[in-house]
PATORTI-270259 format. One record per residue: residue number from 0; residue in three letters; x, y, z of N, C-alpha, C in turn. Coordinates in steps of 0.2 Angstrom, whole numbers, padded with zeros to 4 digits. Example, Ala and Ser with C-alpha at 12.3 -4.5 7.8 and 13.67 -1.06 7.14 Angstrom:
REM PATORTI-270259
(0,"ALA",(0066,-0028,0039),(0062,-0022,0039),(0066,-0016,0039));
(1,"SER",(0064,-0011,0035),(0068,-0005,0036),(0064,0000,0039));
***
This chain:
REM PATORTI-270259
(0,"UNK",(0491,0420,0501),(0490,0427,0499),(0497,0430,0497));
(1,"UNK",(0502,0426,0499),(0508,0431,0499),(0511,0430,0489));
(2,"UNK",(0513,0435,0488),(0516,0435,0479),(0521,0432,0480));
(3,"UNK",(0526,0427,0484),(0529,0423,0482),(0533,0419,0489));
(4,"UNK",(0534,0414,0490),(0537,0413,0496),(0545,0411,0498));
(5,"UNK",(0548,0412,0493),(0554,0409,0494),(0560,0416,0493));
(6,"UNK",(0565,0418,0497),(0567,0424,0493),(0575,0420,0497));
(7,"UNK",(0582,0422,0494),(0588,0419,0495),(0591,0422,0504));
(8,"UNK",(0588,0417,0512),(0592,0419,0513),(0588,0422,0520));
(9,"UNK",(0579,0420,0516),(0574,0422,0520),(0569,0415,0520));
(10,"UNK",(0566,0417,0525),(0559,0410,0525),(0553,0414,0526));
(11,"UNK",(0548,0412,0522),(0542,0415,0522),(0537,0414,0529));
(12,"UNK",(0536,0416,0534),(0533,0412,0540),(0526,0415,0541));
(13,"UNK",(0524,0421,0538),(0517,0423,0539),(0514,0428,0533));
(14,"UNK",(0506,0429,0531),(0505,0432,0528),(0498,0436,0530));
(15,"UNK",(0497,0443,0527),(0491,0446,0531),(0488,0447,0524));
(16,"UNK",(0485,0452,0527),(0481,0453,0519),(0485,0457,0515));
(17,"UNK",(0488,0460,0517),(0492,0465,0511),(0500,0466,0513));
(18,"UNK",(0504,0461,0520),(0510,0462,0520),(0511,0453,0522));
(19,"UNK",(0519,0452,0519),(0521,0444,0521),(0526,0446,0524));
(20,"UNK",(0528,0442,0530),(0533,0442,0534),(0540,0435,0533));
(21,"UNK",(0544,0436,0532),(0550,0433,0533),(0554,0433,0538));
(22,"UNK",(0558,0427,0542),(0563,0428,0545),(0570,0425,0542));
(23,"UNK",(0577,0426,0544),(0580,0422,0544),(0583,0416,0542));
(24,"UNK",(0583,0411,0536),(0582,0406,0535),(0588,0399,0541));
(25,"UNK",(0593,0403,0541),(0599,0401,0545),(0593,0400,0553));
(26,"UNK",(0591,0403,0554),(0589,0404,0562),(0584,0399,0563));
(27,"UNK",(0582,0395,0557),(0575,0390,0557),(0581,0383,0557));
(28,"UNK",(0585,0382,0554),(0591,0377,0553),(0595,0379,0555));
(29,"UNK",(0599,0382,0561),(0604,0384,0565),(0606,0379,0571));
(30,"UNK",(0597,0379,0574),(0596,0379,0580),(0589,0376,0583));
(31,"UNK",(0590,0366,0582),(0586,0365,0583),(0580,0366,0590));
(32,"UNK",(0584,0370,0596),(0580,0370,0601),(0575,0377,0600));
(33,"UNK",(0577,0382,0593),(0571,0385,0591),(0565,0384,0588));
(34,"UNK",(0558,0381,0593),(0554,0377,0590),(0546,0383,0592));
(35,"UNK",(0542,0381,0587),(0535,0386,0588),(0536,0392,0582));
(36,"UNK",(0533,0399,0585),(0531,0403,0581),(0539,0404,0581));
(37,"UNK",(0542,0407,0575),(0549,0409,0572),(0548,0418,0572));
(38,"UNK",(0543,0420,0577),(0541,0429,0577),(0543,0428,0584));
(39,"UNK",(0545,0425,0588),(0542,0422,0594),(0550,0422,0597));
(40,"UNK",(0554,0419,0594),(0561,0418,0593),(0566,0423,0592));
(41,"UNK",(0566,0424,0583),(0570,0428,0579),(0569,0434,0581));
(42,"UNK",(0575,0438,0581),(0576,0444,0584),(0572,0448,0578));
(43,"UNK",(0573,0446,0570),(0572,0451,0568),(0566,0450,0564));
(44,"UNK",(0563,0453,0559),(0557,0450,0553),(0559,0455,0548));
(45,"UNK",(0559,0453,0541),(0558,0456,0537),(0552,0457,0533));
(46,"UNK",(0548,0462,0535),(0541,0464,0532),(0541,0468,0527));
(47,"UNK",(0537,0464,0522),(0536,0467,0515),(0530,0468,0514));
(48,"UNK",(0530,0474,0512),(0523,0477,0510),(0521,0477,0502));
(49,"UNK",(0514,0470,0502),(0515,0469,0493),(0508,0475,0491));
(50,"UNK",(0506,0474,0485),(0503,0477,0481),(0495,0477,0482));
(51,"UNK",(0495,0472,0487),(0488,0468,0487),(0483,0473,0491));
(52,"UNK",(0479,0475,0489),(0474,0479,0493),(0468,0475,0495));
(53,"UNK",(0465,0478,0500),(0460,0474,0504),(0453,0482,0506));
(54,"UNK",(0448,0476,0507),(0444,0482,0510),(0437,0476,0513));
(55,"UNK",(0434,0479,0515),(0428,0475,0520),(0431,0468,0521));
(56,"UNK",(0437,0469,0525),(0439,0462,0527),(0440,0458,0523));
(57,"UNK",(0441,0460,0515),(0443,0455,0508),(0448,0459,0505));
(58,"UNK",(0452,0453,0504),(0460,0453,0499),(0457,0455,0491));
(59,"UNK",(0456,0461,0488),(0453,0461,0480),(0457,0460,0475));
(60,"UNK",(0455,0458,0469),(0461,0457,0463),(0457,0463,0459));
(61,"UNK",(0461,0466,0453),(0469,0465,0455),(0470,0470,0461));
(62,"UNK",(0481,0469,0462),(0480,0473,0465),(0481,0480,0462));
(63,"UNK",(0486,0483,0468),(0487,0492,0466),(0493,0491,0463));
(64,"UNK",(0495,0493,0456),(0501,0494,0457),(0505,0499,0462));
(65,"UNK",(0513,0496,0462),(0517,0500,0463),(0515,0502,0474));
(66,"UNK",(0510,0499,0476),(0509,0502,0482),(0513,0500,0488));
(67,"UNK",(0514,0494,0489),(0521,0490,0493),(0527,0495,0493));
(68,"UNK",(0526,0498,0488),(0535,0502,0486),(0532,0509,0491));
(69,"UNK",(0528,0513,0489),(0524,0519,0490),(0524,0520,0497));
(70,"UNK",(0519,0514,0499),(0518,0514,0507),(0524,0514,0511));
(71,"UNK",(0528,0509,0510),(0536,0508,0512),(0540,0516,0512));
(72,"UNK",(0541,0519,0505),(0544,0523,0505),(0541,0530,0511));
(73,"UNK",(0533,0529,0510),(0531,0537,0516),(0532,0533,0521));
(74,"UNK",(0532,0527,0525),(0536,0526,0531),(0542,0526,0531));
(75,"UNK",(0546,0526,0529),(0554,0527,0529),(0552,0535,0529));
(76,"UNK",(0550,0539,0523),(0550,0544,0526),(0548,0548,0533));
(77,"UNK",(0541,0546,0535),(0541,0548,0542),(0546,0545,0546));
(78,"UNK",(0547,0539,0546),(0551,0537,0553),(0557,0542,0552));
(79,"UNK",(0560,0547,0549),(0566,0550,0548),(0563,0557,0548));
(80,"UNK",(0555,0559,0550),(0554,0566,0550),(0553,0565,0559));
(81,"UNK",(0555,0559,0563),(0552,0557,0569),(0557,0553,0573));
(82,"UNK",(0563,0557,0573),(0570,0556,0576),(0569,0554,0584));
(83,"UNK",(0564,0556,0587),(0564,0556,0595),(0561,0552,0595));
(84,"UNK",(0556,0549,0593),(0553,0542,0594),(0555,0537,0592));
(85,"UNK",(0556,0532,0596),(0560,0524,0594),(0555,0520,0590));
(86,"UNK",(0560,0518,0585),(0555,0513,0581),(0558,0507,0580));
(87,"UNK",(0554,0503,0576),(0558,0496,0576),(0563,0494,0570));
(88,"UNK",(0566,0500,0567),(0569,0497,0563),(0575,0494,0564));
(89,"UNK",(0577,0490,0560),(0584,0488,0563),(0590,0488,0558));
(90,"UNK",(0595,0489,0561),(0601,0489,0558),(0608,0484,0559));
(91,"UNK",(0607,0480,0554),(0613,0476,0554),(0617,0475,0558));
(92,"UNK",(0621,0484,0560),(0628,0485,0564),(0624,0484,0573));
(93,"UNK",(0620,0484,0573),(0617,0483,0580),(0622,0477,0583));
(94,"UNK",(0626,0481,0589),(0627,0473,0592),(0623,0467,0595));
(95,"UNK",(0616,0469,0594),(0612,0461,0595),(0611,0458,0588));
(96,"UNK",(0610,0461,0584),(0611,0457,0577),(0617,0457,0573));
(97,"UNK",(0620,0460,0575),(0629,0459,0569),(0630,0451,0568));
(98,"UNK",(0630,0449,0578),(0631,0446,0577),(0627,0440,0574));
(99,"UNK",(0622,0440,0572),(0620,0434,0567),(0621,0434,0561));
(100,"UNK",(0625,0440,0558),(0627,0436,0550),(0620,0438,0547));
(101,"UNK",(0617,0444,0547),(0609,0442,0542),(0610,0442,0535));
(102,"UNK",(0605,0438,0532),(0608,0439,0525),(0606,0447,0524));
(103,"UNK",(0607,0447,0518),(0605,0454,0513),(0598,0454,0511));
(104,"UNK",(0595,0461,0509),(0588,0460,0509),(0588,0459,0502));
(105,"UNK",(0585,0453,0500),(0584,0453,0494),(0582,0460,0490));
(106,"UNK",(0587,0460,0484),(0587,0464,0478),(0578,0465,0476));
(107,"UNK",(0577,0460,0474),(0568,0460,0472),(0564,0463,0477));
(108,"UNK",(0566,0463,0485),(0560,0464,0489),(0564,0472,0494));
(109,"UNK",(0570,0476,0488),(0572,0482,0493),(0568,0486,0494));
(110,"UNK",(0563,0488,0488),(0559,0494,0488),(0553,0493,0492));
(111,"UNK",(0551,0487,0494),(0545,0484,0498),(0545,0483,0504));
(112,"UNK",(0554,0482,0506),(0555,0476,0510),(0557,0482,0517));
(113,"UNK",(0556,0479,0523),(0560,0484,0528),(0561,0480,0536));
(114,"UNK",(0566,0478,0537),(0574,0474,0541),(0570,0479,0548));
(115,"UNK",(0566,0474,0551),(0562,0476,0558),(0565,0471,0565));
(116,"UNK",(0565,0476,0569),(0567,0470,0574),(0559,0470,0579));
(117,"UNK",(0560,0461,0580),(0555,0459,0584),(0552,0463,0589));
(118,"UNK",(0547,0464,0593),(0544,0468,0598),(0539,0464,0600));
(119,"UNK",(0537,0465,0608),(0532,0461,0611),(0527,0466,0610));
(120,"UNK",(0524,0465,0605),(0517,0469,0603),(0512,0469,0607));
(121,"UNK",(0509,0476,0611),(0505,0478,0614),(0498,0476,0610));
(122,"UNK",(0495,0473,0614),(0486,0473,0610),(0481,0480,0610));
(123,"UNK",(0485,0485,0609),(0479,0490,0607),(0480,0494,0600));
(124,"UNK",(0478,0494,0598),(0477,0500,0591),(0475,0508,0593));
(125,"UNK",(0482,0511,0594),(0481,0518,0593),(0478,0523,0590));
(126,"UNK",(0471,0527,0589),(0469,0529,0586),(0469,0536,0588));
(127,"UNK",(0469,0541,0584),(0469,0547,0586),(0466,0552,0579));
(128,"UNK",(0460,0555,0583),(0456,0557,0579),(0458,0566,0577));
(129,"UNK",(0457,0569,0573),(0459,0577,0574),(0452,0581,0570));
(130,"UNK",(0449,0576,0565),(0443,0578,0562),(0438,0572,0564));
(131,"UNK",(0431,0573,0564),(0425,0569,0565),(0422,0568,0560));
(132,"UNK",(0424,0562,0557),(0422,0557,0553),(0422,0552,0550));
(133,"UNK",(0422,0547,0548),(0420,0537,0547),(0417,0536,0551));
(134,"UNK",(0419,0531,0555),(0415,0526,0559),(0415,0532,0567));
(135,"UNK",(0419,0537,0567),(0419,0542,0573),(0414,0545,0574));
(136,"UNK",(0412,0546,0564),(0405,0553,0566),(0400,0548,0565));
(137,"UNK",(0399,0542,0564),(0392,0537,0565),(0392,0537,0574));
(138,"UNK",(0398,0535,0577),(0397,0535,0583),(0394,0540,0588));
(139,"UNK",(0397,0547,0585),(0395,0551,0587),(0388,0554,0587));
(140,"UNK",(0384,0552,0580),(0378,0553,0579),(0374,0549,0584));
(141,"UNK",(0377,0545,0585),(0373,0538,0591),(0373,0542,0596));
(142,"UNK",(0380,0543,0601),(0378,0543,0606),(0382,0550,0609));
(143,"UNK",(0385,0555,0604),(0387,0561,0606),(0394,0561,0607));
(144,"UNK",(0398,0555,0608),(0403,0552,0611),(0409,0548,0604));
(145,"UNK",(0414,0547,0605),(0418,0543,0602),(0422,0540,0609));
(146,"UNK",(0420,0533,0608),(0425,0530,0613),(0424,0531,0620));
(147,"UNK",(0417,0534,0623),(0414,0538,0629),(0420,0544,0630));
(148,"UNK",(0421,0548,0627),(0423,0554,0626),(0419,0558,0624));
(149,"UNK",(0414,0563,0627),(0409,0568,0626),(0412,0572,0622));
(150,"UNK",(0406,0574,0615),(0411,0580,0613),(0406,0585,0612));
(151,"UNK",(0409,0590,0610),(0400,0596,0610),(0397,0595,0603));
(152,"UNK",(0390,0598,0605),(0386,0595,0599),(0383,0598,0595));
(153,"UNK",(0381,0598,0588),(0381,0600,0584),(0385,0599,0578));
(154,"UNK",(0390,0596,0579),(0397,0591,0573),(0396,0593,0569));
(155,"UNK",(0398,0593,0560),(0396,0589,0555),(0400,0586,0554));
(156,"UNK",(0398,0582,0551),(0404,0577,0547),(0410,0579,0544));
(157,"UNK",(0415,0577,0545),(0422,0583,0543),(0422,0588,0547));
(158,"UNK",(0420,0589,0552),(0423,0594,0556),(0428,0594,0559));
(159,"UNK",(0435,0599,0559),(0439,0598,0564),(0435,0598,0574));
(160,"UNK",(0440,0594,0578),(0438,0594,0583),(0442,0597,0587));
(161,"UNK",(0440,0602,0594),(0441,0605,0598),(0449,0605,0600));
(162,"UNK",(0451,0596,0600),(0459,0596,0599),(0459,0586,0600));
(163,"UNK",(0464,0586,0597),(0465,0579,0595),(0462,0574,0601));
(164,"UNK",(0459,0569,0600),(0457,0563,0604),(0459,0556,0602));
(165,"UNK",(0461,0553,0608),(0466,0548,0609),(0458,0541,0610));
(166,"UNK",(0456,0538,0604),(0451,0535,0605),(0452,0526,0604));
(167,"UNK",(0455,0523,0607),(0461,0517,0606),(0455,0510,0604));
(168,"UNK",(0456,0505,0601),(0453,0500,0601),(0458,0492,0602));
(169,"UNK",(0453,0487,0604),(0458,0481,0606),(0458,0475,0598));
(170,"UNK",(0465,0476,0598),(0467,0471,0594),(0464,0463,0594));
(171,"UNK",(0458,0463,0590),(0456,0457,0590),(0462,0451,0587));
(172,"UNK",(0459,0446,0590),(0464,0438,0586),(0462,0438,0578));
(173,"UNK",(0469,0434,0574),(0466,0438,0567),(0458,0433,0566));
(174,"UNK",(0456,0436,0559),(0451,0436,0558),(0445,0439,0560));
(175,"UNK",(0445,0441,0564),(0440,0447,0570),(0442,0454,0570));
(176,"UNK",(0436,0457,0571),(0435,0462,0570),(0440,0468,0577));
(177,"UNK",(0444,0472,0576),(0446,0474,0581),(0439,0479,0584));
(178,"UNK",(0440,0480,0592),(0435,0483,0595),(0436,0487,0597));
(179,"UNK",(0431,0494,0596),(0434,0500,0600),(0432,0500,0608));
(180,"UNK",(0437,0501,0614),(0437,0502,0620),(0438,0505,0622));
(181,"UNK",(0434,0508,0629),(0440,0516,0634),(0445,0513,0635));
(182,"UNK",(0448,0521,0634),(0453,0521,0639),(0456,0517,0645));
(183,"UNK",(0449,0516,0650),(0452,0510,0657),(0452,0504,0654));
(184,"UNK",(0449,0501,0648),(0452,0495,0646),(0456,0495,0644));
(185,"UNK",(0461,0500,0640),(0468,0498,0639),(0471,0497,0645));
(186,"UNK",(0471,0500,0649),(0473,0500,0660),(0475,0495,0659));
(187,"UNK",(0468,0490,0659),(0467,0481,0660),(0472,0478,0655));
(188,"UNK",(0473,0479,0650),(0478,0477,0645),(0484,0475,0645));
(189,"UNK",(0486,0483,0646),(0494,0483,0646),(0497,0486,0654));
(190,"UNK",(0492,0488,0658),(0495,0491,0665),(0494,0500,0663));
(191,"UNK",(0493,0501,0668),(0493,0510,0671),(0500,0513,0666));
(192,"UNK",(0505,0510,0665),(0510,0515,0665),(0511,0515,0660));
(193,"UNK",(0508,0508,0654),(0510,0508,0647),(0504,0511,0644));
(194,"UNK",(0498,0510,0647),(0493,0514,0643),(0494,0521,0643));
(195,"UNK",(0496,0524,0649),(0498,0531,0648),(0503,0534,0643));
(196,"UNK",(0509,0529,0640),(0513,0529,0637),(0510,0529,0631));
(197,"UNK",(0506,0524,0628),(0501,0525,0623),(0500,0531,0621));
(198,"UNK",(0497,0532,0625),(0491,0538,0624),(0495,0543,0624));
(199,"UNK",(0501,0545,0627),(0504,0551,0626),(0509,0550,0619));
(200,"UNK",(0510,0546,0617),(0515,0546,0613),(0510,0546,0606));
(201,"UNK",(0505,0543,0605),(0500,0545,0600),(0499,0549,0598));
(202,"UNK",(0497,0555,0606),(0493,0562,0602),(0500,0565,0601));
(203,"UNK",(0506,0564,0604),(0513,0567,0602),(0514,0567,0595));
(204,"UNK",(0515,0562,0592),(0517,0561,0585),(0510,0563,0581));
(205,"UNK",(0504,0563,0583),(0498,0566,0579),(0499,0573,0577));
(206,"UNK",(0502,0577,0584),(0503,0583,0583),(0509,0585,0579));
(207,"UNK",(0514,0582,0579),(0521,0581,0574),(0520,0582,0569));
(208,"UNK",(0516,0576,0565),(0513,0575,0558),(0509,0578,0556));
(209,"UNK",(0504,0582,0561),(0500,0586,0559),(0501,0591,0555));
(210,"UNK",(0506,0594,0559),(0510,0599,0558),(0513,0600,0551));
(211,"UNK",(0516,0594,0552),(0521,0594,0546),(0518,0592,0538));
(212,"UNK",(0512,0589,0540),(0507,0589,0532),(0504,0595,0531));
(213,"UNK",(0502,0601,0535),(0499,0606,0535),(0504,0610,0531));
(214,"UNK",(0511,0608,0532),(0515,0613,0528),(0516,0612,0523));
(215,"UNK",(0513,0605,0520),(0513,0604,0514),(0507,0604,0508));
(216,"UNK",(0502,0607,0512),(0493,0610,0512),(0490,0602,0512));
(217,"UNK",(0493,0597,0517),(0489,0593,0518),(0487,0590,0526));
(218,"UNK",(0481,0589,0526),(0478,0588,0532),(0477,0581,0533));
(219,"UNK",(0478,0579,0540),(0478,0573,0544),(0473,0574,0547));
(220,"UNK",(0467,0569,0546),(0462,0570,0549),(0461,0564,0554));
(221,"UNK",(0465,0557,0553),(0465,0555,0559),(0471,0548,0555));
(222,"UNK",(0473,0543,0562),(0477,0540,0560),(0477,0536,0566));
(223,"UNK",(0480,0529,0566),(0480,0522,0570),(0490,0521,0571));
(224,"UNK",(0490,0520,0575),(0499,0516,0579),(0498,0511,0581));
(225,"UNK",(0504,0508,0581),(0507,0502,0586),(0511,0503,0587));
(226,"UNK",(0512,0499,0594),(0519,0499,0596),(0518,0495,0601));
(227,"UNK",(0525,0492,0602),(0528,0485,0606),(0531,0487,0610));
(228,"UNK",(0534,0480,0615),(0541,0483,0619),(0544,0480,0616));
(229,"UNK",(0553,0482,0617),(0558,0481,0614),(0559,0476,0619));
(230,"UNK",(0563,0470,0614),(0562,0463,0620),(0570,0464,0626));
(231,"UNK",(0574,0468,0622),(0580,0470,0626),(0581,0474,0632));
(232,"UNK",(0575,0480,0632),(0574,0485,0635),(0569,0487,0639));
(233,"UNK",(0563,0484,0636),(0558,0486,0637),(0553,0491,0636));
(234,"UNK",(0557,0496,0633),(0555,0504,0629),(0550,0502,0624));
(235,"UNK",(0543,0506,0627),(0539,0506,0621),(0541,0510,0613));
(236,"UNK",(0541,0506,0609),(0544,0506,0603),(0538,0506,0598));
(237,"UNK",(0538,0512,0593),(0533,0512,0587),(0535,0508,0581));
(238,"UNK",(0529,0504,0580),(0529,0499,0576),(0525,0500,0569));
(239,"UNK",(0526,0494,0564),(0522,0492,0558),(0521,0500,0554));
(240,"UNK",(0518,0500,0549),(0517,0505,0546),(0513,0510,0550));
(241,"UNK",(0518,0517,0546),(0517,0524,0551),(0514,0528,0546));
(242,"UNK",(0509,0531,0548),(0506,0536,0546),(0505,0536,0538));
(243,"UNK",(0504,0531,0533),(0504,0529,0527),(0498,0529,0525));
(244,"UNK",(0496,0529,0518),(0488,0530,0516),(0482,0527,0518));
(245,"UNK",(0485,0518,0520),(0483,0515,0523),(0480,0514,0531));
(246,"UNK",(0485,0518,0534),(0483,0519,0540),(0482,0525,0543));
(247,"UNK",(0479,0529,0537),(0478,0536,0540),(0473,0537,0535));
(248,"UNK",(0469,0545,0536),(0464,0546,0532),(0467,0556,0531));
(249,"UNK",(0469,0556,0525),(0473,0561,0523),(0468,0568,0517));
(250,"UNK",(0468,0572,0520),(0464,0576,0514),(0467,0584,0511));
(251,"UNK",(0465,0584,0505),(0469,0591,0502),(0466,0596,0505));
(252,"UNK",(0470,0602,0508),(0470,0606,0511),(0466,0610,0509));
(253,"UNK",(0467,0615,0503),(0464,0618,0498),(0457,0615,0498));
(254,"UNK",(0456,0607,0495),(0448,0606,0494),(0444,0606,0500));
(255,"UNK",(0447,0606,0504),(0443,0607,0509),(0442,0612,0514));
(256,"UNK",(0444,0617,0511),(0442,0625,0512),(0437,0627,0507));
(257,"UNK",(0438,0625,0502),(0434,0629,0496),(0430,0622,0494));
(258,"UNK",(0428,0615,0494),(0423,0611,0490),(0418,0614,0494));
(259,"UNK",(0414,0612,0487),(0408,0616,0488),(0402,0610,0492));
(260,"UNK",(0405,0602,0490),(0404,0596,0493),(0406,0593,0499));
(261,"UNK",(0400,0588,0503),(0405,0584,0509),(0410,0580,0504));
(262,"UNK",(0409,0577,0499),(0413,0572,0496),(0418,0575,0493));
(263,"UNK",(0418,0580,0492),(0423,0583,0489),(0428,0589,0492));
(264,"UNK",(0426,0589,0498),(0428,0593,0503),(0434,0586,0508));
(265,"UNK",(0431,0580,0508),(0435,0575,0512),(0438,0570,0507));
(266,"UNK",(0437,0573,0500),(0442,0566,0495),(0449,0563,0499));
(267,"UNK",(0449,0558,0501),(0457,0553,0503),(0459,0555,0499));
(268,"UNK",(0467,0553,0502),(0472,0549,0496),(0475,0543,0501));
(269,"UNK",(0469,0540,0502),(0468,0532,0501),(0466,0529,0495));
(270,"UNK",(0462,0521,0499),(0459,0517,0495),(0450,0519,0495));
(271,"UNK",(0449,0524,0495),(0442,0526,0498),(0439,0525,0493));
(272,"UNK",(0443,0525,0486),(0439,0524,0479),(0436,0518,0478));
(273,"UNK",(0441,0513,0481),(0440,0504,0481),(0435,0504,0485));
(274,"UNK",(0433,0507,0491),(0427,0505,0496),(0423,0508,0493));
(275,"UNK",(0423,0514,0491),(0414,0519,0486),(0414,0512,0482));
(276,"UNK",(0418,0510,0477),(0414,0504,0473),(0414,0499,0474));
(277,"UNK",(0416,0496,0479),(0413,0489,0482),(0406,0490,0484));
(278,"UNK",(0407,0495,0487),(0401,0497,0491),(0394,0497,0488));
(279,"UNK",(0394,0498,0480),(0389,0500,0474),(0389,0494,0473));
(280,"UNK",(0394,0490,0473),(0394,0485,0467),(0394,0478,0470));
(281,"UNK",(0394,0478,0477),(0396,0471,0481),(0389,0471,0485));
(282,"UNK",(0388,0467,0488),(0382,0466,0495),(0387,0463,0501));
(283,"UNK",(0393,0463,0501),(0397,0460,0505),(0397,0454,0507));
(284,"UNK",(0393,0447,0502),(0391,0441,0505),(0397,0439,0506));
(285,"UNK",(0399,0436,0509),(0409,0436,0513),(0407,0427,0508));
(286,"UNK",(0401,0424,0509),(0399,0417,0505),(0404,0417,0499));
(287,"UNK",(0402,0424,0496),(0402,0424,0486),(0411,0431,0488));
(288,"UNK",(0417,0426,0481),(0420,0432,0479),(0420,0439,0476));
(289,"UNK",(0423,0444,0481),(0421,0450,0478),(0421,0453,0473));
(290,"UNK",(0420,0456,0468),(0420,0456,0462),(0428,0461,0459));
(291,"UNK",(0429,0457,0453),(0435,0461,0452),(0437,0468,0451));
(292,"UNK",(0439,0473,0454),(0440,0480,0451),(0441,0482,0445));
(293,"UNK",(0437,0487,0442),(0439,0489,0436),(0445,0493,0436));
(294,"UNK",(0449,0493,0429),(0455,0497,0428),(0458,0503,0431));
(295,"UNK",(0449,0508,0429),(0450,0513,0431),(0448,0513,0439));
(296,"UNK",(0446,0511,0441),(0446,0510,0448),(0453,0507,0452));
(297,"UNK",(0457,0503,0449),(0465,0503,0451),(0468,0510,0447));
(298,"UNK",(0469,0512,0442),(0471,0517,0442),(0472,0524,0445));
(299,"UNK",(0464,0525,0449),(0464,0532,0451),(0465,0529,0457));
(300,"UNK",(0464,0523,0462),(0468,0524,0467),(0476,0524,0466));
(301,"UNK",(0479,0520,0462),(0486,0522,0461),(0489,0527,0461));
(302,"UNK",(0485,0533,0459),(0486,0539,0459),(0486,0544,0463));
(303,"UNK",(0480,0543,0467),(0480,0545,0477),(0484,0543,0480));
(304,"UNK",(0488,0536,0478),(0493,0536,0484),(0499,0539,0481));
(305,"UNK",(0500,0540,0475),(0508,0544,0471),(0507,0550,0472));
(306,"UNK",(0499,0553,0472),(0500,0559,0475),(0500,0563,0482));
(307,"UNK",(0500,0557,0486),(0501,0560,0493),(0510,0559,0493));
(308,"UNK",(0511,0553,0490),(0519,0553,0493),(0522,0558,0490));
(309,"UNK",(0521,0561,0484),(0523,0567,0482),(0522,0574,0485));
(310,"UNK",(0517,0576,0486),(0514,0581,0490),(0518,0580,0496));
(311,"UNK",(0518,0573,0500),(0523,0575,0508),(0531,0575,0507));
(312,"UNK",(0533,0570,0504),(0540,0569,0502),(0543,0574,0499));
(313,"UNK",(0537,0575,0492),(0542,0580,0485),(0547,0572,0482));
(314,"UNK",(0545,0566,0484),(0548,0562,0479),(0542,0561,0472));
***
């Protein structure tokens, strides 16, 4: 899956559906008693986010232009609206990395690419809801509840809720489906003091962001974290992509005061376009390849995510 695997200086060691990961090339040939996973070891990873979009657990062709660069650029910009929260980026001058001589991040991969330091990744998926609806307001039709979280009744779909909820799920092994679980199974997970950490640092930054897209008349209706510990410290550290099109569900302020539609009241500036027409146009046999997206179908999602990053950024 990865668009290319060799870059000067780096070694390709893993790919997901939509980012490939490189470490160090030196750090694999340095030192032979570095044996096993090279994430496992290497202090740092350079993660690139390419262009490839995915939906119903499939990689589709083609992909989005220009989106690896997009998504990169609105995390760099949050991580820089969110000074008080530690992240994983990393910086060369760091005294635990100067000292390795890293290379440089390739020229071809600086707009996509971003110099991350390794973390012992927590197994839970921070989810924090502020509106009710995807897979929340199906759940909530079922049984009242997101996450055994009671909420009052009567909802619709797209209603803001009483006040942000922390409704977390367990990082399945790849290829499976993550799971949503309470609260006390994160307990079991990670212990009393990190789950609590979790959770308050979630709904912290939910509120942050909330904020701060509000003053740009966009609304944050819900959105997913990680974070790890720092292998030197032990501080729980916000990780992977933050608050991006991809990991959130973002809608225009304005249309959703005045759409006269639920669809048009809750338009993303995701890839929500690509899932409406799989959706039409696929039966999801996972057997048979998904079908290839139409033009205009990459086109208007390429346009939902230029115009969020312009809407929040102003780049």
């Amino acid at each position: 899956m990865s668009e290319t695997q060799e870059h000067a200086g780096w070694t390709h060691v893993y790919s997901g559906k939509v980012r490939d990961l490189y470490v160090p090339t030196k750090l694999l040939v340095d030192d032979d008693s570095w044996t096993g996973d090279p994430l496992t070891f290497s202090p740092v990873v350079l993660v690139v986010a390419t262009d490839r979009v995915s939906a119903y657990d499939q990689v589709l062709s083609p992909a989005i232009p220009g989106k690896g660069a997009m998504l990169t650029s609105l995390t760099r910009w949050w991580f820089d609206q969110l000074p008080q929260v530690p992240n994983h980026l990393a910086h060369p001058l760091d005294d635990r990395l100067e000292v390795l001589g890293l290379p440089e991040v390739p020229a071809e991969l600086a707009e996509r690419g971003t110099l991350c330091r390794t973390l012992d990744m927590f197994p839970v998926e921070c989810v924090v809801r502020g509106y009710l609806t995807g897979s929340g307001f199906k759940e909530y039709q079922a049984t009242g509840a997101i996450g055994g979280l009671p909420l009052p009744a009567g909802l619709a779909n797209g209603d803001r809720l009483p006040e942000p909820i922390y409704t977390p799920a367990w990082k399945a092994p790849l290829g499976e489906h993550d799971v949503n679980v309470s609260y006390d199974r994160t307990v079991e997970l990670v212990g009393e003091v990190v789950a609590a950490q979790l959770r308050e640092l979630s709904l912290e930054i939910f509120a942050l962001a909330s904020e701060i897209a509000e003053a740009r008349g966009v609304i944050l209706a819900d959105t997913k974290f990680e974070f790890g510990a720092d292998r030197a410290t032990g501080i729980v550290t916000l990780a992977d992509e933050v608050l991006t099109s991809d990991s959130s569900r973002y809608w225009d302020a304005e249309a959703y005061a005045t759409a006269s539609t639920p669809e048009l009241r809750m338009a993303s500036f995701d890839k929500q376009i690509v899932r409406d027409w799989l959706a039409a146009n696929w039966d999801q046999d996972v057997s048979e390849e998904p079908p290839t997206l139409p033009h205009e179908i990459v086109e208007q999602t390429a346009a939902r995510y230029r115009e969020l990053l312009g809407r929040l950024t102003g780049a």
